[in-house]
C-alpha positions in Angstrom: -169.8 505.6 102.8 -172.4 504.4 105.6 -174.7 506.9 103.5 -174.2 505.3 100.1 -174.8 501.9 101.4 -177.6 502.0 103.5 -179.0 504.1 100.2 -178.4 500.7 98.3 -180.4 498.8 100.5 -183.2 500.8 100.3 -183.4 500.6 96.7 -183.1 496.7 97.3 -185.6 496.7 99.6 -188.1 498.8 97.5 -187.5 496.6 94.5 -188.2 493.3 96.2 -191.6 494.8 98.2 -192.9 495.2 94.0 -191.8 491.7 93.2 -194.1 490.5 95.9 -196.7 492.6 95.1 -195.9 491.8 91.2 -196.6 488.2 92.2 -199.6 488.3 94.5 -201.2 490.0 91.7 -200.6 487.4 89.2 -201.8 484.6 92.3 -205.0 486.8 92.8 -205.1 486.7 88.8 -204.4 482.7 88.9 -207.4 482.0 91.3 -209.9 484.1 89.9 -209.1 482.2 86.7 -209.2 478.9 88.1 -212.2 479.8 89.2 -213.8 481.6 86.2 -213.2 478.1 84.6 -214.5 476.0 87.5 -217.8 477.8 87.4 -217.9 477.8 83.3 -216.9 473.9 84.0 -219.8 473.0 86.5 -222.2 475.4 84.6 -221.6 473.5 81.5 -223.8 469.7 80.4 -222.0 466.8 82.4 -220.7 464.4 79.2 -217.8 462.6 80.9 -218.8 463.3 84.7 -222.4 461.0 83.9 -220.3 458.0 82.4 -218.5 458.0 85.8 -221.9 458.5 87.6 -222.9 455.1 85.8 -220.1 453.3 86.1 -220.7 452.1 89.4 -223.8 450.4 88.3 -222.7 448.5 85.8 -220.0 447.2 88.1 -222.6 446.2 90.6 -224.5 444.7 87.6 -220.9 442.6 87.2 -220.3 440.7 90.8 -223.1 438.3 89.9 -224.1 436.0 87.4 -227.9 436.1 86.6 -229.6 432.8 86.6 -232.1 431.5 83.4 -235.0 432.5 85.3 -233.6 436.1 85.1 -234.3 436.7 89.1 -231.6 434.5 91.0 -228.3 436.3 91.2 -224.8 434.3 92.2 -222.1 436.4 93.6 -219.2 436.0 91.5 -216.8 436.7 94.9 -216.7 435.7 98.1 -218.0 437.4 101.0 -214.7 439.0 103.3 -213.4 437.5 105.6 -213.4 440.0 108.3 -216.8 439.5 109.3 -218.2 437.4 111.7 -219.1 433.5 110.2 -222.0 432.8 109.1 -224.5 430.5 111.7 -225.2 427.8 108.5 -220.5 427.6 108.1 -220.3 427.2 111.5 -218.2 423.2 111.7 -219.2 421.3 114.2 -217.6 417.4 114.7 -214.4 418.1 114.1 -212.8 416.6 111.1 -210.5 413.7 112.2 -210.6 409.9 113.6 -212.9 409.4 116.2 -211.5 408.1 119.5 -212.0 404.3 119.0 -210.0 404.9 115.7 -206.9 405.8 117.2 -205.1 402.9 119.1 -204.7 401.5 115.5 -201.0 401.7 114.4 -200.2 399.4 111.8 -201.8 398.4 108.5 -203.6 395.3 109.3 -205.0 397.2 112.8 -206.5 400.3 110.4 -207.4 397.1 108.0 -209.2 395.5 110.5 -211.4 398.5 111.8 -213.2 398.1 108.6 -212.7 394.3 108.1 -213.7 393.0 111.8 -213.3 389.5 112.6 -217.2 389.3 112.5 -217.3 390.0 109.4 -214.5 388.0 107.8 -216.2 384.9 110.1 -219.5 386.0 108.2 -218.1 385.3 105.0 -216.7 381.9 106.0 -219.9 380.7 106.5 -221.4 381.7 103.5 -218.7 380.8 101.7 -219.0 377.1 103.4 -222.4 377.0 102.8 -221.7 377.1 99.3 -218.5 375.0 99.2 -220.9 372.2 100.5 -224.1 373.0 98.0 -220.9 372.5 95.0 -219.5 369.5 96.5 -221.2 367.4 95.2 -220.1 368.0 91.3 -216.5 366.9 92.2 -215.1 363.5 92.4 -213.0 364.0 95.4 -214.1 365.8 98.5 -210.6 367.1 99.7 -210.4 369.6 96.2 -213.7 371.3 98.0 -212.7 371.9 101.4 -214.0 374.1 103.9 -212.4 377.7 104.2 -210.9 379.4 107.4 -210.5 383.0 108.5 -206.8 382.3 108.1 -207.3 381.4 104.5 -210.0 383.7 103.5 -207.5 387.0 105.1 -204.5 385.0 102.3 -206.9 385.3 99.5 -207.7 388.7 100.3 -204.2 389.5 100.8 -203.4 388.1 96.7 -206.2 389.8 95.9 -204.5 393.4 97.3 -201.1 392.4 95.7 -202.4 391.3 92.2 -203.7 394.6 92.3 -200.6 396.5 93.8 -198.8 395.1 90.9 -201.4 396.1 88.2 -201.7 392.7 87.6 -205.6 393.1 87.5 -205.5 392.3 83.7 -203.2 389.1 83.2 -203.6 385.8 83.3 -203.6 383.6 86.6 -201.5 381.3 85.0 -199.1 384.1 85.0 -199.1 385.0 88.7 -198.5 381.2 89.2 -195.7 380.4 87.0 -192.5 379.2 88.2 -190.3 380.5 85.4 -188.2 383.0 87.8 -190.3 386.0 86.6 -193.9 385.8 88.3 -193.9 386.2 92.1 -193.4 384.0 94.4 -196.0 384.8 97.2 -199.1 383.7 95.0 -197.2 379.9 95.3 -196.1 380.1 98.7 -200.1 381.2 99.8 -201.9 378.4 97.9 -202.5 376.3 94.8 -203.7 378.1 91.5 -206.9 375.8 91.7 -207.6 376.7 95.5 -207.5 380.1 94.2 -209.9 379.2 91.3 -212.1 377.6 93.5 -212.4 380.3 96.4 -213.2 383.1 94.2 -216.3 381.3 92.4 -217.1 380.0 96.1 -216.8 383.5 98.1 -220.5 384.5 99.0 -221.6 387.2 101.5 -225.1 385.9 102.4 -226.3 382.9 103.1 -227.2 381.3 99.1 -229.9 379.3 100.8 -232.2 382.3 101.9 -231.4 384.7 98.9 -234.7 384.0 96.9 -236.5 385.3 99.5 -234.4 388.5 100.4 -234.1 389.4 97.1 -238.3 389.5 96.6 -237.6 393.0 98.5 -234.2 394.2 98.0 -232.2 393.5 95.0 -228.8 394.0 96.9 -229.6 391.2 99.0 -226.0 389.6 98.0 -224.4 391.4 99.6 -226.7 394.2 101.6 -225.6 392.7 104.7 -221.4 393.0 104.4 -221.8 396.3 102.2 -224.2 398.4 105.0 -221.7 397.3 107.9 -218.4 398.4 105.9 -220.4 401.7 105.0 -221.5 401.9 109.0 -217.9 401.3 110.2 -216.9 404.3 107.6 -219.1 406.4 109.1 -217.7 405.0 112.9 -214.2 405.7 112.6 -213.5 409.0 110.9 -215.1 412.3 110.5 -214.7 414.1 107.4 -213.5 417.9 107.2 -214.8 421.2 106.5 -215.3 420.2 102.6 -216.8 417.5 100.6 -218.5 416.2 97.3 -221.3 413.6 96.3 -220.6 412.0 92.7 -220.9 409.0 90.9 -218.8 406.3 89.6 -219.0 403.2 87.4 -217.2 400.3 88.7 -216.2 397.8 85.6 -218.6 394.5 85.8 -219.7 392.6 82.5 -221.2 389.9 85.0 -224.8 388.5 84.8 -226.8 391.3 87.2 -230.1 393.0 86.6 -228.9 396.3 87.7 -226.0 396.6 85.3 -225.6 400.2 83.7 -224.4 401.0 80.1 -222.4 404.6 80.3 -220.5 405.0 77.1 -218.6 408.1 78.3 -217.4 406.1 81.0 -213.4 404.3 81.0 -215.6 401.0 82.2 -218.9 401.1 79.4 -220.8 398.3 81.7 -220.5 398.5 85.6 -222.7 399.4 88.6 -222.9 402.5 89.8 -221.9 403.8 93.2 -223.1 407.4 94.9 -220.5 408.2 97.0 -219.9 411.4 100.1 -216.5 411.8 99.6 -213.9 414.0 102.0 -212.5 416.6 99.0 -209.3 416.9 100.6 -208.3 413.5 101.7 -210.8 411.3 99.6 -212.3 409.8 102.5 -215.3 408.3 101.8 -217.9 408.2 104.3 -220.8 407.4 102.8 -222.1 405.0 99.8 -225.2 403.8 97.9 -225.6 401.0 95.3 -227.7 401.9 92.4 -229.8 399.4 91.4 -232.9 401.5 90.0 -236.3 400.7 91.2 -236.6 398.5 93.9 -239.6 396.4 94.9 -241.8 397.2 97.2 -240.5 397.1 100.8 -237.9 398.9 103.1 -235.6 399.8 100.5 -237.7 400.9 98.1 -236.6 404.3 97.7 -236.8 407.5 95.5 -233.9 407.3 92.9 -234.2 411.1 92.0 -231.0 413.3 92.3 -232.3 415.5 94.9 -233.7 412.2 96.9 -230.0 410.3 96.4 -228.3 414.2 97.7 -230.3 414.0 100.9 -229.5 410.3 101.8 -225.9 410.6 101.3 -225.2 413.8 103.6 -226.8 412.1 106.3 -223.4 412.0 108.1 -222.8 415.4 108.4 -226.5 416.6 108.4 -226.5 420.0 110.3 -222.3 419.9 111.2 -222.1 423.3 109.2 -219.9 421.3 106.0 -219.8 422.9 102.2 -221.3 420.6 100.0 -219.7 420.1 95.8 -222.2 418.8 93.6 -221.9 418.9 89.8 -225.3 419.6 87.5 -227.0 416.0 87.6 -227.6 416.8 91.4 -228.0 420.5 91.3 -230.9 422.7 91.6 -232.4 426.1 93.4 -234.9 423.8 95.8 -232.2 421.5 97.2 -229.7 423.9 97.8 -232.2 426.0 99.9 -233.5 423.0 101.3 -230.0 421.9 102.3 -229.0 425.3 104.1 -232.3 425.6 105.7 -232.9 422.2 107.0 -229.3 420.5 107.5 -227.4 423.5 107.9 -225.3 422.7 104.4 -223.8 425.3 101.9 -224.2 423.6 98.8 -221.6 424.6 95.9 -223.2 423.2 92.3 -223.2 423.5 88.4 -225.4 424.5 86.1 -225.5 424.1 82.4 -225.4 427.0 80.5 
């Protein structure tokens, strides 16, 4: 029995060594095939091999856009961010209210930072000096008092209501009636005709010297209040990382010689303002009045786009900020002359 069985291993044995020897065969077979067709493969003309080959090109031809004088390229991404920052995006100042900024805690102390006593003193006098030129076309000399800084802070305070309550657009008679439906704080301040009366009256220089400023500057109105609010900007906050210059039309249909006509505009008629604004929390730190060419003098400057750009960073002039212009200010030379000389990236538009 022993016999017969180790005879049926055997024949087991024998029958699984050809199997293996079956199959190595047909793997010796497989590779020489795989080869055969490798060689016939890489022998043969590359067809789909070269559009691979190219393919790389043409995706280095698409990460930039090609300017109109066919030479500058623009990088359509941004560099990564794993790499060490750039020396020009480097932010120094820190974004944030300066130190003399910060004891202020309610509204009227953050007011007032911008609105000093000084100032609001500065426009009583004016506005005396005025009140006493007029006085003269009214029959009774109590309806033409002098103002205070009390009463001057009230009528700015109506003015911020009126305004509050989109009230820009009605009728003073309106804000004045006492039919149970106007408010009552425009009573309780002052008299409708007081009112009248201070806003024709309220000057910011003195009327009696303004011929003679104005042979140099044609701001001379107001140059004095307007340059100390944009100063006092500049004093107590420091913008962040990101910002942007543009323009804007503020509505005036008054006599002025500067007066602009925009028809794209929502206010047709207005003067425009250049402003360097924070992108983020629409702080704006810097301003200019355009009023074209100015006489001869210390304000006359140049009015062109690139001229206006490199007043109006003057605040953060070599701090490392990005800079968001759209196509009236942007071209090649300023933005190199921006990253170059004040340490500015300048992101712009161009019309295509």
């Amino acid at each position: 029995m022993s016999e017969l069985i180790s005879s049926w291993l055997n024949e087991d044995m024998e029958s699984l060594n050809d199997s293996c020897s079956d199959d190595s065969e047909n793997d010796e077979n497989t590779i020489s095939v795989e080869r055969h067709n490798q060689e016939n493969y890489e022998s043969d003309e590359p067809t789909e091999n070269t559009s691979e080959e190219s393919e790389p090109d043409d995706e280095g031809e698409n990460e930039y856009y090609l300017g109109k004088d066919k030479i500058t390229k623009w990088k359509k991404n941004p560099p990564p961010r794993n790499t060490r920052t750039a020396h020009c995006n480097i932010i120094t100042h820190l974004p944030g209210v300066k130190p003399h900024a910060r004891n202020a805690k309610t509204i009227i102390e953050s007011w007032s930072l911008f609105f000093p006593d000084n100032v609001i003193q500065e426009i009583v006098t004016c506005t005396n000096i005025y009140l006493t030129k007029i006085r003269i076309n009214y029959g009774r000399e109590r309806d033409v008092l002098d103002t205070s800084v009390v009463e001057i802070r009230a009528l700015f305070g109506l003015l911020y209501i009126a305004g509050m309550m989109k009230s820009n657009h009605l009728n003073l008679s309106d804000l004045w009636s006492n039919d149970g439906l106007s408010p009552e704080y425009f009573r309780a301040v002052m008299s409708k005709t007081r009112f009248y009366l201070l806003l024709r009256a309220l000057r910011f220089d003195n009327i009696n010297t303004r011929s003679e400023k104005k042979k140099f500057d044609k701001l001379a109105p107001i140059r004095t209040i307007f340059d100390e609010f944009v100063d006092r900007c500049k004093l107590n906050y420091t913008v962040g990382e990101y910002c942007t210059i543009d323009e804007m039309l503020e509505g005036f249909r008054g006599k002025c010689s500067f007066r602009q006509y925009i028809p794209n505009k929502p206010n047709k008629y207005g003067i425009k303002t250049f402003s360097l604004v924070d992108a983020r929390l629409f702080y704006t730190t810097n301003m200019e009045v355009y009023v074209g060419k100015q006489p001869n003098g210390p304000y006359n400057q140049g009015n062109s786009a690139s001229s206006i750009v490199k007043r109006m960073i003057s605040p953060i002039s070599k701090t490392g900020r990005n800079l968001t212009i759209d196509n009236w200010f942007t071209s090649v030379p300023l933005a190199v002359d921006l990253l170059q000389n004040h340490r500015i990236t300048m992101v712009g538009s161009w019309d295509n």
